[in-house]
C-alpha positions, -999 to +999 in steps of 0.1 A: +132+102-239+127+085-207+152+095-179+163+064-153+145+086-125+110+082-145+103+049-136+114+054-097+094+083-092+070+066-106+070+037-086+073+058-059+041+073-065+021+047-071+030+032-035+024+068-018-010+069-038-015+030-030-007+036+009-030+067+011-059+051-006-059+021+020-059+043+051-091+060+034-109+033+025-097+014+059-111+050+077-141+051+050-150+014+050-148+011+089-166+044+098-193+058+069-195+027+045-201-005+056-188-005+093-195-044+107-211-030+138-227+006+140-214+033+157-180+011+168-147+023+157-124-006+166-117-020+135-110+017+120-083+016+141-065-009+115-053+024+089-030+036+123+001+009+111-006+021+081-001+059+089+039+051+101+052+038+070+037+068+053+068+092+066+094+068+055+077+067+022+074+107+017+113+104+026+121+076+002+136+051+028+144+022+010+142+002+043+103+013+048+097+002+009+111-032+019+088-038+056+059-019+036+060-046+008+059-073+035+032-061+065+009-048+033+000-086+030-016-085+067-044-064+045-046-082+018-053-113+040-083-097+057-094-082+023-099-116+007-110-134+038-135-101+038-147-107+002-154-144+006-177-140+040-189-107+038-220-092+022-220-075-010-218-039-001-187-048+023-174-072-003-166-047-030-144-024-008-129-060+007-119-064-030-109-030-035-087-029+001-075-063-017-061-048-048-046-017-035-026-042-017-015-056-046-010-023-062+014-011-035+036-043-032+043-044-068+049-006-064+079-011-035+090-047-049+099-026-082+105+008-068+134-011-047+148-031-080+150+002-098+169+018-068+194-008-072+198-015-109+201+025-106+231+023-077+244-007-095+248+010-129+264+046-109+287+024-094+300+005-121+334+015-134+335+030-170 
């Protein structure tokens, strides 16, 4: 028996997971992994946008799901532009960076349908 709440909690925590794992493989990737330049930390500094929408997420904003599932393709840009020119140990977490992307917009695009269809079907006379 599957409750309507199932499927929005799960959404929801399949974007909170999906937002965590970029800011650790952003931090990871940019810092231990494969940084582009030893011993810099400039381009680690791209998981701090990613840190805000965090909060609104943990608070289940429905306005954060909806900016998240639109800046989240800023990273996906730079993970496939990183994939095509970089070199293979770089490449794989460019892919990975890539498809957590993907993971968390399909994660607020349906996490926000839900919350509607949900509202939608409360608010309906009987």
């Amino acid at each position: 028996m599957t409750t309507p709440e199932n499927p929005i909690s799960w959404t929801r925590n399949l974007a909170v997971g999906s937002l965590l794992g970029l800011i650790a493989l952003s931090l990871a990737w940019e810092l231990v992994l494969a940084p582009l330049r030893p011993g810099s930390v400039v381009l680690a500094l791209k998981a701090v946008p990613l840190c805000f929408p965090l909060i609104g997420l943990l608070k289940n904003r429905m306005y954060t799901y909806r900016w998240v599932s639109l800046m989240v393709w800023l990273y996906f840009t730079e993970g496939v532009v990183r994939a095509y020119s970089d070199a293979a140990p770089s490449r794989w977490y460019a892919l990975a960076e890539a498809l957590l992307c993907v993971a968390l917009f399909v994660a607020c695009a349906m996490h926000v349908r839900l919350r509607f269809q949900n509202a939608k079907a409360a608010a309906a006379p009987v």
